[in-house]
PDBQT receptor file of N, H, CA, C and O in Angstrom, charges set to zero:
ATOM      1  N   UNK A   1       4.870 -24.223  -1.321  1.00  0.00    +0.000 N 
ATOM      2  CA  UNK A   1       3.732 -24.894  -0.758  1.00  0.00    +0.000 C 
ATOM      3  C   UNK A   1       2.552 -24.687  -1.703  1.00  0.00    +0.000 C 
ATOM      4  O   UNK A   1       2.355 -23.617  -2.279  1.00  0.00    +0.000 OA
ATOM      5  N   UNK A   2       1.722 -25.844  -1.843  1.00  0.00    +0.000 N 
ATOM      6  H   UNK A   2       1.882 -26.713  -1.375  1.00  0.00    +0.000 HD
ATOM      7  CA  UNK A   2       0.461 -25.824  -2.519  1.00  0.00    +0.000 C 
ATOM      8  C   UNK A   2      -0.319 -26.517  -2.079  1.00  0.00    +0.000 C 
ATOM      9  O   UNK A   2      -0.110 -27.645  -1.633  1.00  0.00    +0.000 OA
ATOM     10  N   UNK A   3      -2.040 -25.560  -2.178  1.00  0.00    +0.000 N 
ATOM     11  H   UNK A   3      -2.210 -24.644  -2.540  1.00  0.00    +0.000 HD
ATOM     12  CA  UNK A   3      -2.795 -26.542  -1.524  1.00  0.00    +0.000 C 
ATOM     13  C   UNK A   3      -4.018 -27.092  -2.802  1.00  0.00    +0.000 C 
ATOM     14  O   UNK A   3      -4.447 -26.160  -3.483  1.00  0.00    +0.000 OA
ATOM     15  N   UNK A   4      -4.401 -28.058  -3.039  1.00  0.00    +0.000 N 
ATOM     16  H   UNK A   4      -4.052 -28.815  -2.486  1.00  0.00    +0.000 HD
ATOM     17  CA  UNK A   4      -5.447 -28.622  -3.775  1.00  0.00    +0.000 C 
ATOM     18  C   UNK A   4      -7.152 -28.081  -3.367  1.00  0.00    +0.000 C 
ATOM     19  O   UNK A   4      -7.747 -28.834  -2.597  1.00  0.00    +0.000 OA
ATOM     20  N   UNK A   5      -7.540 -27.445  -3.616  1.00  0.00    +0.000 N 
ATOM     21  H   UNK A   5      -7.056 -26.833  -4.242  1.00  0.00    +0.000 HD
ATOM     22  CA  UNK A   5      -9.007 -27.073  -3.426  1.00  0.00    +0.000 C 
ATOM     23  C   UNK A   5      -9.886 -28.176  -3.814  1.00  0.00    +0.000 C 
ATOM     24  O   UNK A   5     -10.714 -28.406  -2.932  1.00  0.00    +0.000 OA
ATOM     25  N   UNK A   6      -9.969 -28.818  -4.683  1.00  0.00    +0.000 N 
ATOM     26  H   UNK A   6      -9.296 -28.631  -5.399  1.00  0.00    +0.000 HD
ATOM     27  CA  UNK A   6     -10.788 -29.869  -5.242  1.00  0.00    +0.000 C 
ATOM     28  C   UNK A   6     -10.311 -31.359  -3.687  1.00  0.00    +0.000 C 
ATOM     29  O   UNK A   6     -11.140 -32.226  -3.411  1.00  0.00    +0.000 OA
ATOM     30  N   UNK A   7      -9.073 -31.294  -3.040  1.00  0.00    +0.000 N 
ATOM     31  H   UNK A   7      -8.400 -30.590  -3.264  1.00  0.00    +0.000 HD
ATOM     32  CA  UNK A   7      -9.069 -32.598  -2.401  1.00  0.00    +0.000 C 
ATOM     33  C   UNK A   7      -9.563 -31.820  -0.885  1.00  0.00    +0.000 C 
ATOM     34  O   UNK A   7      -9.626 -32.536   0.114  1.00  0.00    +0.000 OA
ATOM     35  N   UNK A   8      -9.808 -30.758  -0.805  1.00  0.00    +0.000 N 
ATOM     36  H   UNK A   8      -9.757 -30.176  -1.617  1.00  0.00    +0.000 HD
ATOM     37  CA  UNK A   8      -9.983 -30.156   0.520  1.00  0.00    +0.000 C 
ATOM     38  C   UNK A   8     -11.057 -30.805   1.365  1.00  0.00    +0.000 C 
ATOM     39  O   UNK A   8     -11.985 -30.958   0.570  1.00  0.00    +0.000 OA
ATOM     40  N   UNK A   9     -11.444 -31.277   2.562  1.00  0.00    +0.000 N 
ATOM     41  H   UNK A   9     -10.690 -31.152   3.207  1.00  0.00    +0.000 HD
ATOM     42  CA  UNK A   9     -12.523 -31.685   2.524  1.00  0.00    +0.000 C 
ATOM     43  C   UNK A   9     -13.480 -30.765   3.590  1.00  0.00    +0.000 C 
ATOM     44  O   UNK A   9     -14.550 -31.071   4.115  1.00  0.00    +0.000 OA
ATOM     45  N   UNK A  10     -12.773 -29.669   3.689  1.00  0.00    +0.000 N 
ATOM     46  H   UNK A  10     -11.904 -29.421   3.262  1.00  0.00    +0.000 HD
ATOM     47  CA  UNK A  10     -13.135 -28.105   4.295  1.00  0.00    +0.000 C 
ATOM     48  C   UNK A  10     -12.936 -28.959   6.358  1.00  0.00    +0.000 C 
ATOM     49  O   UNK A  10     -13.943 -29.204   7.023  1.00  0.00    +0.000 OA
ATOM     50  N   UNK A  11     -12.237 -29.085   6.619  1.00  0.00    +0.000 N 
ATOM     51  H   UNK A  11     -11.419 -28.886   6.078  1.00  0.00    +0.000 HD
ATOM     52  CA  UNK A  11     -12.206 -29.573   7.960  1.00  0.00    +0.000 C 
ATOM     53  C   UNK A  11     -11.414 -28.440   8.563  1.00  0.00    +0.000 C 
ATOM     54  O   UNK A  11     -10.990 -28.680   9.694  1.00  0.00    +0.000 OA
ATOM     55  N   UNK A  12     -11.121 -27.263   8.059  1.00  0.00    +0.000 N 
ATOM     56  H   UNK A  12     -11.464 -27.068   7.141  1.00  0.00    +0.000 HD
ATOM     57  CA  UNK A  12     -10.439 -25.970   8.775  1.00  0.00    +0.000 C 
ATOM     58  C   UNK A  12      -9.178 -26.541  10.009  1.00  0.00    +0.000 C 
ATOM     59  O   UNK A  12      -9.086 -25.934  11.076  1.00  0.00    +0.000 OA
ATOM     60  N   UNK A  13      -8.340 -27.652   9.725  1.00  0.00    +0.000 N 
ATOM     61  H   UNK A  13      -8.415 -28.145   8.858  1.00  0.00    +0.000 HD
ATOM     62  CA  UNK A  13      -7.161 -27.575  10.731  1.00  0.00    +0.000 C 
ATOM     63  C   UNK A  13      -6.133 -26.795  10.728  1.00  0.00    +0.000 C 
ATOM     64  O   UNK A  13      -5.524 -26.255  11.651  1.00  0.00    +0.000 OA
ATOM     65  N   UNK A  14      -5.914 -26.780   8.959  1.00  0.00    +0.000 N 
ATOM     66  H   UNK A  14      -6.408 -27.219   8.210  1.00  0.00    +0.000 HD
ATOM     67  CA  UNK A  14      -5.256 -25.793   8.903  1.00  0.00    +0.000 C 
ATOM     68  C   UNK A  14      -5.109 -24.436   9.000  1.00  0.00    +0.000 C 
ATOM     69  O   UNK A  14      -3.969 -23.998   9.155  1.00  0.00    +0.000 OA
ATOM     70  N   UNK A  15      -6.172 -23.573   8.930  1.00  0.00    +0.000 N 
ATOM     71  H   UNK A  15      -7.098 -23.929   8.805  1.00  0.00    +0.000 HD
ATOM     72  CA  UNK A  15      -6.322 -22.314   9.506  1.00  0.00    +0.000 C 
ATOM     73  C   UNK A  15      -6.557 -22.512  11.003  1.00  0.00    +0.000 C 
ATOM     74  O   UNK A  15      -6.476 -21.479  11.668  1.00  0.00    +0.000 OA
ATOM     75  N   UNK A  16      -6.772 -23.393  11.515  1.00  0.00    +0.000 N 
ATOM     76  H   UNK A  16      -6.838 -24.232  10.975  1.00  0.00    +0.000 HD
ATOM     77  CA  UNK A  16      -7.025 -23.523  12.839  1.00  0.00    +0.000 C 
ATOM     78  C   UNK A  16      -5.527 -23.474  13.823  1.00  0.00    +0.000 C 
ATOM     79  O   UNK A  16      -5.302 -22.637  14.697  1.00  0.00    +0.000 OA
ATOM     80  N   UNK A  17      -4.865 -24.288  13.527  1.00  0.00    +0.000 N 
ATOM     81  H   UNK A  17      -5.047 -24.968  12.817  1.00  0.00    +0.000 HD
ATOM     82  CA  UNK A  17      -3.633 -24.429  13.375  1.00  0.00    +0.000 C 
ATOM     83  C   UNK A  17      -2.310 -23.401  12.882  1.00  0.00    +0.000 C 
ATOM     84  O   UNK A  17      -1.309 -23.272  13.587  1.00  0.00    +0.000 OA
ATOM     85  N   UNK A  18      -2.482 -22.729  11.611  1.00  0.00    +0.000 N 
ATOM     86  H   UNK A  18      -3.295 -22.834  11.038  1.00  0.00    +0.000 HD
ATOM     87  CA  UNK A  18      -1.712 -21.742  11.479  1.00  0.00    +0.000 C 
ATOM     88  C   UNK A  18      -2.268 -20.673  10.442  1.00  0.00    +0.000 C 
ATOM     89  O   UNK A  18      -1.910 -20.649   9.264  1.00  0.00    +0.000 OA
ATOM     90  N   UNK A  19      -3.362 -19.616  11.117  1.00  0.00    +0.000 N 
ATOM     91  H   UNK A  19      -3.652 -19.635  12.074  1.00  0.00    +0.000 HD
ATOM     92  CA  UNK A  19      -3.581 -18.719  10.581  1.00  0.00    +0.000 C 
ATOM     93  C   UNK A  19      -3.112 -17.627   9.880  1.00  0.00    +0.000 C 
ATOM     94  O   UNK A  19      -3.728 -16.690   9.372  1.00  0.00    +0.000 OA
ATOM     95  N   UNK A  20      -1.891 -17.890   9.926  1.00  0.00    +0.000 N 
ATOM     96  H   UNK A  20      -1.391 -18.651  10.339  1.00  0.00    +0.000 HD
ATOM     97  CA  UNK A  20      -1.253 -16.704   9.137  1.00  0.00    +0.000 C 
ATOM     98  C   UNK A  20      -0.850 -17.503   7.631  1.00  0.00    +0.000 C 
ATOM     99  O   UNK A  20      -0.649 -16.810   6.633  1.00  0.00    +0.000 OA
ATOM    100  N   UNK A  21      -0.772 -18.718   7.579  1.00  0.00    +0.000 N 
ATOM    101  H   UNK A  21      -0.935 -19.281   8.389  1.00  0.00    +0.000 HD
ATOM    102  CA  UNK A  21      -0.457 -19.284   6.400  1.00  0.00    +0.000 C 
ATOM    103  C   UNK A  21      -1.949 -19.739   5.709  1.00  0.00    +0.000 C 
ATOM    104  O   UNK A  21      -2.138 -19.633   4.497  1.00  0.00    +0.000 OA
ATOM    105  N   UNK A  22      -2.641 -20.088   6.340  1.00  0.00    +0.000 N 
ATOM    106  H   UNK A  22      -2.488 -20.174   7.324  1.00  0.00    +0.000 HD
ATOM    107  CA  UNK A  22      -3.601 -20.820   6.105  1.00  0.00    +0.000 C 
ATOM    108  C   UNK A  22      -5.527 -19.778   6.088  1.00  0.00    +0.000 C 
ATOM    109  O   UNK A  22      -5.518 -18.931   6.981  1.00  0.00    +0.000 OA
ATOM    110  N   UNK A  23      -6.699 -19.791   5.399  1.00  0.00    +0.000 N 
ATOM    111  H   UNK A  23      -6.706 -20.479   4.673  1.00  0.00    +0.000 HD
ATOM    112  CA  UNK A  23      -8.003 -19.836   5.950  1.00  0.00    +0.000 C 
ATOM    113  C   UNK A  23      -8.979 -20.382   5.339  1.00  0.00    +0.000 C 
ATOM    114  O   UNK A  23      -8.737 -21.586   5.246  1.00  0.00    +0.000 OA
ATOM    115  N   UNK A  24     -10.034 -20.099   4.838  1.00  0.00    +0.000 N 
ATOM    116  H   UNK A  24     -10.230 -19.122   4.914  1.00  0.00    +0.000 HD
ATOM    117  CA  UNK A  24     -10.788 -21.240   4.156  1.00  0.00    +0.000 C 
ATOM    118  C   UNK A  24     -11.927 -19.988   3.601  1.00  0.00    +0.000 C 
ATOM    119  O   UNK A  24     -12.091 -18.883   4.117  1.00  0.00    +0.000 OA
ATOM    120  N   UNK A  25     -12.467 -20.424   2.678  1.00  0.00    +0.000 N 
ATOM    121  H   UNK A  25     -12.334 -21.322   2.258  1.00  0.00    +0.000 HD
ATOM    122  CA  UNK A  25     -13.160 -19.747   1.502  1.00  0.00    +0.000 C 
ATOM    123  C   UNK A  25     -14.754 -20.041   2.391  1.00  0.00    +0.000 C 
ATOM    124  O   UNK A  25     -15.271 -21.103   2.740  1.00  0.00    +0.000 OA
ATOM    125  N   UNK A  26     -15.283 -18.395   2.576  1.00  0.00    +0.000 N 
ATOM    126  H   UNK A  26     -14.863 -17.533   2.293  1.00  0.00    +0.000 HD
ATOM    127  CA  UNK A  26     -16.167 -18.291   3.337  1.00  0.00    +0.000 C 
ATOM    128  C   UNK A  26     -17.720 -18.636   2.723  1.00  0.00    +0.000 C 
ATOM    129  O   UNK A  26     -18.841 -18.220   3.017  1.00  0.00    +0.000 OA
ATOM    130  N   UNK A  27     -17.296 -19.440   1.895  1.00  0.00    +0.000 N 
ATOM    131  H   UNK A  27     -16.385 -19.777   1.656  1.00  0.00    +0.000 HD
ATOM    132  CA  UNK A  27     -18.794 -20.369   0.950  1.00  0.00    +0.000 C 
ATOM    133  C   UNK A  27     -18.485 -21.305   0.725  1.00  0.00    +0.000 C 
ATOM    134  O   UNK A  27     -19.437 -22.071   0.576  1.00  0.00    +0.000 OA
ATOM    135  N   UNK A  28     -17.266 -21.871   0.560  1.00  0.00    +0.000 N 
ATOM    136  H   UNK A  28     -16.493 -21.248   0.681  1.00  0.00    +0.000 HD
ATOM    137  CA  UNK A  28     -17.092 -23.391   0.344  1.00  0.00    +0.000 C 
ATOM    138  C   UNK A  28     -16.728 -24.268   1.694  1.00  0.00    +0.000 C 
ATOM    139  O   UNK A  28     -16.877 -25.466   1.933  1.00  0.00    +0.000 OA
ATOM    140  N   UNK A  29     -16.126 -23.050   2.577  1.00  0.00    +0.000 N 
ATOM    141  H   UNK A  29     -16.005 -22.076   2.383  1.00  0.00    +0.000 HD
ATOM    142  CA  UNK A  29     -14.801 -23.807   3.517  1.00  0.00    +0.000 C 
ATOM    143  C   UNK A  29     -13.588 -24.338   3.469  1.00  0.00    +0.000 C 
ATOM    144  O   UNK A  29     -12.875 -24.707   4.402  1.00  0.00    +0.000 OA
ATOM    145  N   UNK A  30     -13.336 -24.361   1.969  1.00  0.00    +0.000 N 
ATOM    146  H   UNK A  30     -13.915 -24.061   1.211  1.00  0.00    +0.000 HD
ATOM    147  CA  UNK A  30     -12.217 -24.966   1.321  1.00  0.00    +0.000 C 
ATOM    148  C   UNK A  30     -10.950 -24.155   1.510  1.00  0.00    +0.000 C 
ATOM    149  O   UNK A  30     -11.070 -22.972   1.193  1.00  0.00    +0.000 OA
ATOM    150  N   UNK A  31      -9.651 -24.569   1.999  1.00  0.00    +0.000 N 
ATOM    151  H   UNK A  31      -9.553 -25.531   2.256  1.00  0.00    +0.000 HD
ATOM    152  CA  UNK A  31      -8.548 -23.758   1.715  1.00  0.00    +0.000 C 
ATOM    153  C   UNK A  31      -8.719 -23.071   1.113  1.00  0.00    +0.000 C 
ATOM    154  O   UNK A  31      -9.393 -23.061   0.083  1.00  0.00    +0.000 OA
ATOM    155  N   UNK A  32      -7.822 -21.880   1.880  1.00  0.00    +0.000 N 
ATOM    156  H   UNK A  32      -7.274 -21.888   2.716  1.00  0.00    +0.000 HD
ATOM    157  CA  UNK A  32      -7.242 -20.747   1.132  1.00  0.00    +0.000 C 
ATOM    158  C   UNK A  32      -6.033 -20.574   1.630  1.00  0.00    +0.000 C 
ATOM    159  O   UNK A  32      -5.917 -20.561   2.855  1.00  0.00    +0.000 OA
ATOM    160  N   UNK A  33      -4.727 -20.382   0.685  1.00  0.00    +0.000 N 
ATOM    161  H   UNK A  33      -4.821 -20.392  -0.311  1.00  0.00    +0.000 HD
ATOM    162  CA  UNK A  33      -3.149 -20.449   0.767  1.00  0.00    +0.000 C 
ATOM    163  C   UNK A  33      -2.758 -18.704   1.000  1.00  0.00    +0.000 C 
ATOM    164  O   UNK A  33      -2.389 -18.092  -0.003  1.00  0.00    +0.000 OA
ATOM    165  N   UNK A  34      -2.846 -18.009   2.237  1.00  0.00    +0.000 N 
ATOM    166  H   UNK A  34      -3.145 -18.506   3.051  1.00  0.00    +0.000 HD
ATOM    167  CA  UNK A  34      -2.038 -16.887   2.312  1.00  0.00    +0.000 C 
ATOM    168  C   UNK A  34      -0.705 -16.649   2.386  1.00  0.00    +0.000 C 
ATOM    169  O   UNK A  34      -0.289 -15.546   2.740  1.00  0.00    +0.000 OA
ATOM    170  N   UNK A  35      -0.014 -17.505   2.108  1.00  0.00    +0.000 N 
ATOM    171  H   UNK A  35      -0.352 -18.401   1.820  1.00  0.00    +0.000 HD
ATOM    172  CA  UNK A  35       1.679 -17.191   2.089  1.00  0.00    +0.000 C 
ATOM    173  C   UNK A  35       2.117 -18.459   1.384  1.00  0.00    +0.000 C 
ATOM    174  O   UNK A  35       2.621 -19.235   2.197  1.00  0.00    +0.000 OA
ATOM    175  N   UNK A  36       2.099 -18.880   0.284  1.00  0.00    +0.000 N 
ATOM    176  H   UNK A  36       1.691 -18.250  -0.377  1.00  0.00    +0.000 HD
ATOM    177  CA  UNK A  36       2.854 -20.037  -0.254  1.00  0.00    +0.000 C 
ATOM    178  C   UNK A  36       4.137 -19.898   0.109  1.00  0.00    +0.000 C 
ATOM    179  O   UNK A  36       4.586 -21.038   0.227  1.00  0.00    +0.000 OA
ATOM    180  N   UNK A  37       5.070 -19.000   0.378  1.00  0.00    +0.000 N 
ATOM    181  H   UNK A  37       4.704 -18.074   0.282  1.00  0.00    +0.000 HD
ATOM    182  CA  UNK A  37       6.472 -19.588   0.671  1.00  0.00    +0.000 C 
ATOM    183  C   UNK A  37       6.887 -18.791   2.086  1.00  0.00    +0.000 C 
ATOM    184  O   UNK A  37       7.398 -17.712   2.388  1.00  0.00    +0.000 OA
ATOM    185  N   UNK A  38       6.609 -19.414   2.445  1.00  0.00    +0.000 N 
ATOM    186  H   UNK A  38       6.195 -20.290   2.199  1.00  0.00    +0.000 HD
ATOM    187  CA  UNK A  38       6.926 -19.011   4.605  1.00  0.00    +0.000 C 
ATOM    188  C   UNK A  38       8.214 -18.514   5.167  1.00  0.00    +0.000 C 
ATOM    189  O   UNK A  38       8.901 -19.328   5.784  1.00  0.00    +0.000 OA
ATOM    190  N   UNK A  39       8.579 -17.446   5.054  1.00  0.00    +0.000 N 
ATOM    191  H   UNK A  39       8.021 -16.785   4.553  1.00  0.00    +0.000 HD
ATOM    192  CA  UNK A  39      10.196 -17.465   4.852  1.00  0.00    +0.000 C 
ATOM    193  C   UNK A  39      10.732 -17.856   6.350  1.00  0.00    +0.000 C 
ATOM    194  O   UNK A  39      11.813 -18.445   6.347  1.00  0.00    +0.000 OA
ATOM    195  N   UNK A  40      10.022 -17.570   7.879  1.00  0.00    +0.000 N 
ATOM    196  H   UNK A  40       9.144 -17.091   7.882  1.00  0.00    +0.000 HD
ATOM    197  CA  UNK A  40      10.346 -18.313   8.594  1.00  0.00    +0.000 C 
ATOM    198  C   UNK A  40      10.424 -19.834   8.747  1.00  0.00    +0.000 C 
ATOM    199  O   UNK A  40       9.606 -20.642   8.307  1.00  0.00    +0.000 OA
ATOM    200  N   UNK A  41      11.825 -20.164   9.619  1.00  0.00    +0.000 N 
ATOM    201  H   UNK A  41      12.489 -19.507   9.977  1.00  0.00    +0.000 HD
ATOM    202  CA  UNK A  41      11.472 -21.299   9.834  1.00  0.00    +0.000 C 
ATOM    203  C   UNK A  41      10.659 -22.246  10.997  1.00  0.00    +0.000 C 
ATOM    204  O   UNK A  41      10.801 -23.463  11.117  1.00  0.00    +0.000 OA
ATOM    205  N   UNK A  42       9.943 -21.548  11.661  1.00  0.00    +0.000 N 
ATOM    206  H   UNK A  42       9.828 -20.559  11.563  1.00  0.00    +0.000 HD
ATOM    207  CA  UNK A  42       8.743 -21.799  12.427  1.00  0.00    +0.000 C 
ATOM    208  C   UNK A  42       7.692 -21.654  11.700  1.00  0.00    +0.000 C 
ATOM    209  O   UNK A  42       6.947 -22.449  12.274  1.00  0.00    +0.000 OA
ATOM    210  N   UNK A  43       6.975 -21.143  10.704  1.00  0.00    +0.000 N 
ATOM    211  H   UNK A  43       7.580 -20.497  10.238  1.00  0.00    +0.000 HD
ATOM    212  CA  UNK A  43       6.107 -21.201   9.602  1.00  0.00    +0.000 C 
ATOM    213  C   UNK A  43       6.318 -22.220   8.925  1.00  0.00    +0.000 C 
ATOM    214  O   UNK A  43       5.290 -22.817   8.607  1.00  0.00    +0.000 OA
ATOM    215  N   UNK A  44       7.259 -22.652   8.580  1.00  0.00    +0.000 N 
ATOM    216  H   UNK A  44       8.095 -22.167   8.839  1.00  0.00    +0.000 HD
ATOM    217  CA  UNK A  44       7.602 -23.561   7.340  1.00  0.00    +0.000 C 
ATOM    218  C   UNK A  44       7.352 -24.743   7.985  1.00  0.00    +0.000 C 
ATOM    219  O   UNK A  44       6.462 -25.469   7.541  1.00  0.00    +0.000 OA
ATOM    220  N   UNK A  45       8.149 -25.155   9.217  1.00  0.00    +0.000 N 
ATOM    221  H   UNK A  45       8.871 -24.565   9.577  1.00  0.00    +0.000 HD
ATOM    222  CA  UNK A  45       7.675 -26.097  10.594  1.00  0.00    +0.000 C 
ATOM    223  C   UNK A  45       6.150 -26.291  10.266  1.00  0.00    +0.000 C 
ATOM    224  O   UNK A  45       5.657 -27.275   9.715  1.00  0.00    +0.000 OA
ATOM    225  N   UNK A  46       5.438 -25.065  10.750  1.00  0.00    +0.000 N 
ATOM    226  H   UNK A  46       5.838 -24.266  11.198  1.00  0.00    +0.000 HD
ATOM    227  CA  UNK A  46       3.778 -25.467  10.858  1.00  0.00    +0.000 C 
ATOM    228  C   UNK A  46       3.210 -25.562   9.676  1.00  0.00    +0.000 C 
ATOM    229  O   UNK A  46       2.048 -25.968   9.699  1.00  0.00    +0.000 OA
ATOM    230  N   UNK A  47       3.713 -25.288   8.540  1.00  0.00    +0.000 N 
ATOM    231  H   UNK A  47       4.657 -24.958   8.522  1.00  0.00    +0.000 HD
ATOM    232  CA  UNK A  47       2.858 -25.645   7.206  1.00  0.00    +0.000 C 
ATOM    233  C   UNK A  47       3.589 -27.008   7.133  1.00  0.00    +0.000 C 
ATOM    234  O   UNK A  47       2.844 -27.505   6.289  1.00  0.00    +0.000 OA
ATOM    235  N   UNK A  48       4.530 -28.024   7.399  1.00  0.00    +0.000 N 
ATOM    236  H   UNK A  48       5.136 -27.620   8.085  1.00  0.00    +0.000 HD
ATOM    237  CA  UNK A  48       4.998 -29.254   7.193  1.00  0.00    +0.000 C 
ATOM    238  C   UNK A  48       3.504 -29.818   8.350  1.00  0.00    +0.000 C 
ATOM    239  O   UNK A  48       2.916 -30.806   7.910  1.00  0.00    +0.000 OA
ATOM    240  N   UNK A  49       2.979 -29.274   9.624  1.00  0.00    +0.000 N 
ATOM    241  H   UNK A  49       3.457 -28.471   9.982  1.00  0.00    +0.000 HD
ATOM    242  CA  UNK A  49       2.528 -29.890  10.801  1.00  0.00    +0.000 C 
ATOM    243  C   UNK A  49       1.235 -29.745   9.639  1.00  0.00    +0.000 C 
ATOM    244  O   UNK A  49       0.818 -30.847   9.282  1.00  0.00    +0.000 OA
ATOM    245  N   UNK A  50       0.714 -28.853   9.158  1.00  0.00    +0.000 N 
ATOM    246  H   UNK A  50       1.053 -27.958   9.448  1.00  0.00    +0.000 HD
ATOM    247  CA  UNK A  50      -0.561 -28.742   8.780  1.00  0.00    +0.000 C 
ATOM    248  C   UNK A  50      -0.784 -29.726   7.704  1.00  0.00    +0.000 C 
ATOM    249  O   UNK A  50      -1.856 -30.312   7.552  1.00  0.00    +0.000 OA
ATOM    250  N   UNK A  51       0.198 -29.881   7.003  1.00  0.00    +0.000 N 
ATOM    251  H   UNK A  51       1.068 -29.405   7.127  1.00  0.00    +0.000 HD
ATOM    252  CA  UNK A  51       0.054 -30.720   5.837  1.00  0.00    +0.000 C 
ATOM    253  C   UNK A  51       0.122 -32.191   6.431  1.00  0.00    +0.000 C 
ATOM    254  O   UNK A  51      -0.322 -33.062   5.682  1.00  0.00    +0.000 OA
ATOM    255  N   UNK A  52       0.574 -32.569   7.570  1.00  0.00    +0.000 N 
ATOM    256  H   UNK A  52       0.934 -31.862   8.178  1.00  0.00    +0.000 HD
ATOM    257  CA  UNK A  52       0.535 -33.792   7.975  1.00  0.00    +0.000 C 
ATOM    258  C   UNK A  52      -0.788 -34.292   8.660  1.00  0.00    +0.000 C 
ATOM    259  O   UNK A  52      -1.204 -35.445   8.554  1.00  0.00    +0.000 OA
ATOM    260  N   UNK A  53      -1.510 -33.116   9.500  1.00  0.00    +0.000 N 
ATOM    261  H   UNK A  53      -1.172 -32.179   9.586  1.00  0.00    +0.000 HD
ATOM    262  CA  UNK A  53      -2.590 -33.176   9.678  1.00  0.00    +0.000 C 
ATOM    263  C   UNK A  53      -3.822 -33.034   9.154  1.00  0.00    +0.000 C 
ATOM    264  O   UNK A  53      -4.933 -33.085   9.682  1.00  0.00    +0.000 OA
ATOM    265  N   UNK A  54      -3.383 -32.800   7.748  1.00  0.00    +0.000 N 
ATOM    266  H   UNK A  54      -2.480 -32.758   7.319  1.00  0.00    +0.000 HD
ATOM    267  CA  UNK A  54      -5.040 -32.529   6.651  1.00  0.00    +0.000 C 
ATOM    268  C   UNK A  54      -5.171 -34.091   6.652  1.00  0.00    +0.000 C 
ATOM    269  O   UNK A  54      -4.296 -34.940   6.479  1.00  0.00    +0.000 OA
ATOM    270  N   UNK A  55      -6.601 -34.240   6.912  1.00  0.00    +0.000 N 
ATOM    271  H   UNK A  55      -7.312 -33.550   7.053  1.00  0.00    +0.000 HD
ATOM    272  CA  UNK A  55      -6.980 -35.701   6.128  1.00  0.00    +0.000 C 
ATOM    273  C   UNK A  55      -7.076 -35.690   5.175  1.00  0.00    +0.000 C 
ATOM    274  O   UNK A  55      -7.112 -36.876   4.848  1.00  0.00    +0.000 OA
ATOM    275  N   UNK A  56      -7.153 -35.151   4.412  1.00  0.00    +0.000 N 
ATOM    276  H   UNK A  56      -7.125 -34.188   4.678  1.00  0.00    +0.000 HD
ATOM    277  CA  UNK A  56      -7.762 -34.734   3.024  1.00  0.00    +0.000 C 
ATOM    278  C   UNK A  56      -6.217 -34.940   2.105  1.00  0.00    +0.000 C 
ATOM    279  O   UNK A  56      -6.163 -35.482   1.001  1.00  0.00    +0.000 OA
ATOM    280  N   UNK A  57      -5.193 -34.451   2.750  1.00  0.00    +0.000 N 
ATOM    281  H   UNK A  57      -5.236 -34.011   3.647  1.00  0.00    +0.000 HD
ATOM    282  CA  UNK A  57      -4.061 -34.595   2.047  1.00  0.00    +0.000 C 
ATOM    283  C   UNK A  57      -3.740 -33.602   0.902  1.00  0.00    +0.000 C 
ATOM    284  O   UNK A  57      -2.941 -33.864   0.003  1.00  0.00    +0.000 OA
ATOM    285  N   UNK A  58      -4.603 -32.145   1.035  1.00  0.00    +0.000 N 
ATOM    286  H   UNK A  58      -5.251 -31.932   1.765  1.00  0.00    +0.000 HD
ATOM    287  CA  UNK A  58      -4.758 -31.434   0.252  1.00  0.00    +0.000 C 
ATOM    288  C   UNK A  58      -3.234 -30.260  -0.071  1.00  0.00    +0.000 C 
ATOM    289  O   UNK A  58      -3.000 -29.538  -1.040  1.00  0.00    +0.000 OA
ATOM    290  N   UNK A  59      -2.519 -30.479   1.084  1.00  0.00    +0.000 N 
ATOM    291  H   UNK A  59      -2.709 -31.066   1.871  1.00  0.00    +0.000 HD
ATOM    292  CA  UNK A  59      -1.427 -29.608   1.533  1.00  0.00    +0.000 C 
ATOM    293  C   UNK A  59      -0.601 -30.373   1.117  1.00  0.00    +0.000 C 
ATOM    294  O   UNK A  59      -0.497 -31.546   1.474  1.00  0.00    +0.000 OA
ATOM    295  N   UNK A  60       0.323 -29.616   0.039  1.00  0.00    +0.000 N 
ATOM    296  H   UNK A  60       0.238 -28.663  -0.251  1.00  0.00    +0.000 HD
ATOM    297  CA  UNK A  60       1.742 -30.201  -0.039  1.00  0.00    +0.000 C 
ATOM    298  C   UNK A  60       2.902 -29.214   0.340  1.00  0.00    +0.000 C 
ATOM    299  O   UNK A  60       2.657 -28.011   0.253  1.00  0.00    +0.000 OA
ATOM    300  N   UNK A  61       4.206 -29.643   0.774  1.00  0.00    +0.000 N 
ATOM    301  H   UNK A  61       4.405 -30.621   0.844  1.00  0.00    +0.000 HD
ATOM    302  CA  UNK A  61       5.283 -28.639   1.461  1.00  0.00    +0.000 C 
ATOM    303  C   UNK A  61       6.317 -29.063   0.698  1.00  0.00    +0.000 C 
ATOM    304  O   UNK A  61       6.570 -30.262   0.577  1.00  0.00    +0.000 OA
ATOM    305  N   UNK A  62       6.928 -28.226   0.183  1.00  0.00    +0.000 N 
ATOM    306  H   UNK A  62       6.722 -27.253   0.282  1.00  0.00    +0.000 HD
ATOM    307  CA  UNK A  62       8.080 -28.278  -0.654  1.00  0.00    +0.000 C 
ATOM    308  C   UNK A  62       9.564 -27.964   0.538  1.00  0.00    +0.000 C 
ATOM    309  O   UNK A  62       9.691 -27.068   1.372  1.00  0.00    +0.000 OA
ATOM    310  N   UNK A  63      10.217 -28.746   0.286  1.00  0.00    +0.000 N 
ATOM    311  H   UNK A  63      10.114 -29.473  -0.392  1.00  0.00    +0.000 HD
ATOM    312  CA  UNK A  63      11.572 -28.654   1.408  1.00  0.00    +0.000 C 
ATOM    313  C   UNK A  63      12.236 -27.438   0.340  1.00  0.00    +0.000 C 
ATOM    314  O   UNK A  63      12.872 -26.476   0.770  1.00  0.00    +0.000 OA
ATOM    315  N   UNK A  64      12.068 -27.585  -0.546  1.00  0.00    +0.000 N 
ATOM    316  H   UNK A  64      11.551 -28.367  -0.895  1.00  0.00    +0.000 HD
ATOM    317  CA  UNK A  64      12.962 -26.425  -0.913  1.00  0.00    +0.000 C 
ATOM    318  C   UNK A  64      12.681 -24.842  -1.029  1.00  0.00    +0.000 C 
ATOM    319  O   UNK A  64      13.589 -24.075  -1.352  1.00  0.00    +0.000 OA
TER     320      UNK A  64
């Protein structure tokens, strides 16, 4: 998983949504990636949900 800082548009769903993967940089608001590879598969689930719900499109999820 990777998230783009430059496409972020700081709308916090994703830390909102799944705080253990996800929080946001406490001067920009912009993502911040705490676990790039989620070894559960209920994590991996909610980083696919988070990345579908960024408007920003800043979240990408790797199936592999």
């Amino acid at each position: 998983m990777t998230v783009d800082g430059d496409a972020c548009c700081a709308m916090g769903r994703c830390a909102a949504t799944e705080p253990d993967l996800f929080d946001q940089d406490p001067a920009t608001g912009t993502v911040v990636l705490l676990d790039p590879t989620p070894s559960s598969p209920e994590l991996h689930a909610s980083a696919r949900l988070c990345a579908d719900l960024c408007p920003c499109g800043a979240i990408t999820v790797s199936e592999h």
